[in-house]
N, C-alpha and C positions, 0 to 999 in steps of 0.2 A: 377601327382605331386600335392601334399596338400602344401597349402600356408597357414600362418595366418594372421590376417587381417592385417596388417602390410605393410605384403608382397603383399598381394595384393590392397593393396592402391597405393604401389610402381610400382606393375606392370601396372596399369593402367594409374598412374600418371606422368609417366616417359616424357610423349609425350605434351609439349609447360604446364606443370605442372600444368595438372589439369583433371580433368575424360574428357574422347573422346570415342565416339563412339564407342562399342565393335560389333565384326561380329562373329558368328561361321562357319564353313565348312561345308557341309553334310559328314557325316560318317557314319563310321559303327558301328551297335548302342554296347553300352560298349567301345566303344573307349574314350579316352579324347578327350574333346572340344580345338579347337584353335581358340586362338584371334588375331585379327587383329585389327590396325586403319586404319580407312581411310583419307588422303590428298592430293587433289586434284584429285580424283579418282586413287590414287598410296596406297597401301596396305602394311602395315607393320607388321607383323608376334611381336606377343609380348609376346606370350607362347603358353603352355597348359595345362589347368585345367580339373577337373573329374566335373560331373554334381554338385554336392553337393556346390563344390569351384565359379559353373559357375553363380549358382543363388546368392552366396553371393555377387560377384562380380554386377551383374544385382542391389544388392539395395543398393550395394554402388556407382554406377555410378547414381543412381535416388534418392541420397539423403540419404539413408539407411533405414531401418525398425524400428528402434529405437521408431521416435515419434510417429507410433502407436503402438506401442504394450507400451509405458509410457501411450497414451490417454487411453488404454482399460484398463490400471492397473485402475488409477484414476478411472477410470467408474467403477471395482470391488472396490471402497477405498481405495486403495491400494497406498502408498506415500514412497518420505524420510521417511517420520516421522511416517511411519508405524511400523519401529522397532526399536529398540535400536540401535546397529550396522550400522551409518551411512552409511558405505560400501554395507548392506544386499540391499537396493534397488536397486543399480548399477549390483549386481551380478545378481538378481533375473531377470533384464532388459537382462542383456546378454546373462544367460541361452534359455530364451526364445525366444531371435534372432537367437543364434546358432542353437537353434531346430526346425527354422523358424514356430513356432507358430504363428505372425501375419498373416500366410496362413489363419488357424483356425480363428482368429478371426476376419477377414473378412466376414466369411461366414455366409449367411443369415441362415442358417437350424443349432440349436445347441440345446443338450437336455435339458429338467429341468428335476431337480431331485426331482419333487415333482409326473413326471412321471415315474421315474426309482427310485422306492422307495432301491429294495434291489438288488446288482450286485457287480460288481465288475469294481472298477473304470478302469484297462488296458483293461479292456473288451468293457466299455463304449468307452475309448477314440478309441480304434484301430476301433470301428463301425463308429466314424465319421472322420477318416483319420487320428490322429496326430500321430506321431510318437513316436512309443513304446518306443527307447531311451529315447528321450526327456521326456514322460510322466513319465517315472522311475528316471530320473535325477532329473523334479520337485517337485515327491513324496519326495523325499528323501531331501530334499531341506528345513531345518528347524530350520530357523535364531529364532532370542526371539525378542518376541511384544516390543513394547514399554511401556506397564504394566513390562515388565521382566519378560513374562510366556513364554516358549518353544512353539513355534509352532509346531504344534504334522504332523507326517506321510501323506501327502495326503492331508493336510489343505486347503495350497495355488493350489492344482489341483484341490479340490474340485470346489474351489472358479473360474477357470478359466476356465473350461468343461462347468458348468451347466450356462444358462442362467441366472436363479433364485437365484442364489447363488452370496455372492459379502460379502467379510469383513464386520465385524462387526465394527460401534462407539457406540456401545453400551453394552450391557448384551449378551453373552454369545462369543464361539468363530466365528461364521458364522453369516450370516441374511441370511433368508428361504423367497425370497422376505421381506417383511416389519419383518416377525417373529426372534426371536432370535432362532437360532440354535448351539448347545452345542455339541461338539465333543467329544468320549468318546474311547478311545481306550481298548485293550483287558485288562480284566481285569477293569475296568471302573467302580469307586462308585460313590453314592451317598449319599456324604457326607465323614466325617472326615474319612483319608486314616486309615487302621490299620497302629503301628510304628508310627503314630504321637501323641498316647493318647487316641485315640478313643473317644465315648458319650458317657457320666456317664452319670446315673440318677439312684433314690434310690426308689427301692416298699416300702418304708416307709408309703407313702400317701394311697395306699391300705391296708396296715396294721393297720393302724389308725383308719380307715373306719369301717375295718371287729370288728374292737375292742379286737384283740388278736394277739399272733406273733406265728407263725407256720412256719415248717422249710420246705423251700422251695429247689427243686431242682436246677443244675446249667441253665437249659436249661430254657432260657426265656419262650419261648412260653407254656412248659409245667407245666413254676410258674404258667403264667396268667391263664393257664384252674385249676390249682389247687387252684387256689385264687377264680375261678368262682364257683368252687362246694362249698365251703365254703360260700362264702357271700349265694348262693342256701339255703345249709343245715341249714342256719342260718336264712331264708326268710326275710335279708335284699336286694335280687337280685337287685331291686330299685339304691342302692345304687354302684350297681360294675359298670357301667360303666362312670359314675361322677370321683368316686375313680380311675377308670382306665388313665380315661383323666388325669386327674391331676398328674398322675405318668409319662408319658409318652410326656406331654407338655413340662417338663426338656430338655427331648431327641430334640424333633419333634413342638418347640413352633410353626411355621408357615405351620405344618399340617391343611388337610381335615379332621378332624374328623369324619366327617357323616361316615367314612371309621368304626368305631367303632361298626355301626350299623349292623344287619343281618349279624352278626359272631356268625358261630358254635365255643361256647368258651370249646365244650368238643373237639372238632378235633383239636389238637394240632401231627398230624401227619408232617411226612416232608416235605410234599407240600399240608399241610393240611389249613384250613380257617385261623386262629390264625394266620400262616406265611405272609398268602397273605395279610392281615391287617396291621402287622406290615411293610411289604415292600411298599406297599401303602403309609402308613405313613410316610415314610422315604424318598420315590420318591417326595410322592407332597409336602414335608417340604423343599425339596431339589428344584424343580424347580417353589415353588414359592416365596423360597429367595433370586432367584437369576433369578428371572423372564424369566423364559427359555421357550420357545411355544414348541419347537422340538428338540429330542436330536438322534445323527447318533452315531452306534456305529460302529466302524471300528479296522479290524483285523491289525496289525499297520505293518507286516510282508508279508501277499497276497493284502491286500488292496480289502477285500472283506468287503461290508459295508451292514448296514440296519437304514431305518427310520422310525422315528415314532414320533407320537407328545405326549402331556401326556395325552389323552384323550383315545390314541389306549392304553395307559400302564393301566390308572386307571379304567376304564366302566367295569363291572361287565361283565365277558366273555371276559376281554383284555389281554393283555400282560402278565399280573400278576397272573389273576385266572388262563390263562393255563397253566401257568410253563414254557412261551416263556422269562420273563423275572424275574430273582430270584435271589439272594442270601440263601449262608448258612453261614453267618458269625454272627449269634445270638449268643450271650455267654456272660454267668458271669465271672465279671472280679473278684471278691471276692465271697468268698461262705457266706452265713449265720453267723450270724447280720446284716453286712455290707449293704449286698443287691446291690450293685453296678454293673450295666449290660454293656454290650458294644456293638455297631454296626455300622458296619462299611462296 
C-alpha cells in the first residue's frame, strides 16, 4: 500500500496526536512492512507499507530529511533566492527528499569531477549508490536562475554528485572548486549564437594596409591566406600581421593574439592552421570576457559530459590543433566590397 506524505503523517499520528514509536515484524523479504505502536507493552497494528514508504515514514518520525538536504543545498549555494520561481527551491527540496538523496549526502566518500574529467554522469551517480530515478528526475529538473537564464540539463546534478562542484555567485554557470565553470550543451558556442546577427567585422583594415582592393573569396580563412600571398608578393609581409590584428579585434577585441603568431597563413585547409587561429581566437575572446577557468560540454539528451579548462583548448597540441574541439561556422555574410564576415 503506497501512502503520500499526508497519509502518512496520519498514519502515524493517529495515536495521542503526534509521531510514537514505529516497530516492524520479521518477514518474508518483499513482503510489506507492518507497523505497530506500542502502549504499555500493548501493541497496536496501524498498517502496512512497502520498504520505500517505511523509510519515509522513519524520517518523518525523526523530524524528517528536509533540514539537511536545505543545509547541503546552502553548502552547494544553492537558496530561495537561487531562482526566479520562488516555488523552484521548495520543489527542488522535495524532489531530493522523495529520492532520499540525503542518504548520499551523508556520505563521507563522493567524487570530484576534476577526477572524472569525461563520463557520463548516470554512470557516475549509479557507481556511488543514488538512485537512477532520482538522478534522471534531477537531470531533467530545470527551473531559470535568478539572472533569468535556463538552467540547462544536468546542472543542478552536476552540482550535487561532485564534491568540487557547488553553484556559482559569480562568472560563469558552476564553480570548479574556487574556478568558474561554464556549461555548454550540444551544440555549444562561443560567442554570438547564429539567428541573433552574428560578428561582423570588415577586411577593410587589411585592405588599407595592402594598398589595393582585390576580390576576395567567401571563405574567411581562404581571404586571409589570399591577403597573406599578396602583402608576400608585394614584400610588405612586415605588415600582414598588424593589418590582420586590426581587422579581427572588431570580432575578438579581448583575444590572445600571440595566437596570430606561427600560423601557416598558406594552409587554409579545413582543419588547416588559418582555422585553428581563428578558433583560438574566438575561444579565448570568449572566456576571457566572461572570465571563465573551465568549460564542460555536456550531451543535454545521454548526459555524457567532458572537461576541460582553456589551457587544454589553446596550448599548441590542445584541444584545438587536434580537431577535438572546432567549428565550421566561418562565412561571409556579404560578398565583395562589403567584406563583412561572420562567426559564430
Amino acid at each position: 500500500m503506497n501512502y503520500n506524505r499526508k497519509a502518512l503523517e496520519d498514519l502515524y499520528n493517529q495515536v495521542a496526536g503526534k509521531p510514537v514509536p514505529l516497530r516492524k515484524h520479521l518477514r518474508v523479504f518483499g513482503e510489506d512492512i507492518d507497523l505497530y505502536t506500542s502502549t504499555n507493552g500493548e501493541y497496536t497494528r496501524l498498517g502496512s507499507v512497502d520498504d520505500s514508504d517505511f523509510k519515509k515514514i522513519q524520517k518523518l518520525v525523526a523530524g524528517g530529511s528536509t533540514g539537511e538536504i536545505i543545509n547541503y543545498l546552502n553548502s552547494k549555494k544553492y537558496d530561495k533566492n537561487s531562482f526566479q520561481n520562488e516555488h523552484d527551491f521548495s520543489s527542488l527540496v522535495d524532489l531530493l527528499d522523495r529520492y532520499h538523496f540525503d542518504e548520499y549526502f551523508k556520505a563521507d566518500q563522493k567524487p570530484s569531477l576534476v577526477d572524472v574529467k569525461e563520463n557520463n554522469i548516470y554512470n557516475v551517480t549509479k557507481a556511488v549508490g543514488l538512485d537512477e530515478g532520482g538522478a534522471r528526475a534531477l537531470a531533467q529538473f530545470k527551473p531559470v536562475d535568478n539572472a533569468g537564464s535556463n538552467i540547462g540539463p544536468g546542472e543542478i546534478l552536476l552540482a550535487m554528485v561532485f564534491k568540487d562542484v557547488t553553484n556559482s555567485d559569480s562568472g560563469g554557470d558552476l564553480k570548479i572548486n574556487s574556478d568558474s565553470l561554464e556549461i555548454k550543451g550540444q551544440g555549444g558556442r562561443f560567442g554570438q549564437q547564429s539567428g541573433r546577427g552574428g560578428v561582423n567585422f570588415s577586411l577593410q583594415p587589411m585592405l588599407d594596409a595592402l594598398g589595393e582592393n582585390i576580390e576576395l573569396p567567401i571563405s574567411l580563412k581562404n581571404a586571409i591566406s589570399i591577403l597573406y600571398q599578396a602583402f608576400t608578393n608585394k614584400k610588405i609581409s612586415q605588415k600582414f600581421i598588424p593589418a590582420l590584428r586590426k581587422t579581427l579585434e572588431q570580432a575578438y577585441p579581448s583575444a590572445d593574439f600571440n595566437h596570430l603568431n606561427n600560423v601557416d597563413y598558406m594552409d587554409a585547409g579545413t582543419h588547416g592552421s588559418i582555422k585553428h587561429m581563428l578558433l583560438k581566437l574566438c575561444f579565448s575572446n570568449y572566456v576571457t570576457k566572461y572570465n571563465y577557468d573551465n568549460v564542460l560540454f555536456i550531451n543535454k539528451n545521454t548526459l555524457d559530459y567532458a572537461l576541460f579548462d582553456k589551457e587544454d583548448a589553446l596550448k599548441n597540441g590542445g584541444l584545438i590543433d587536434t580537431g577535438k574541439l572546432k567549428s565550421d561556422n566561418f562565412t561571409i555574410r556579404d560578398l565583395y566590397p562589403n567584406n563583412y564576415y561572420v562567426f559564430s
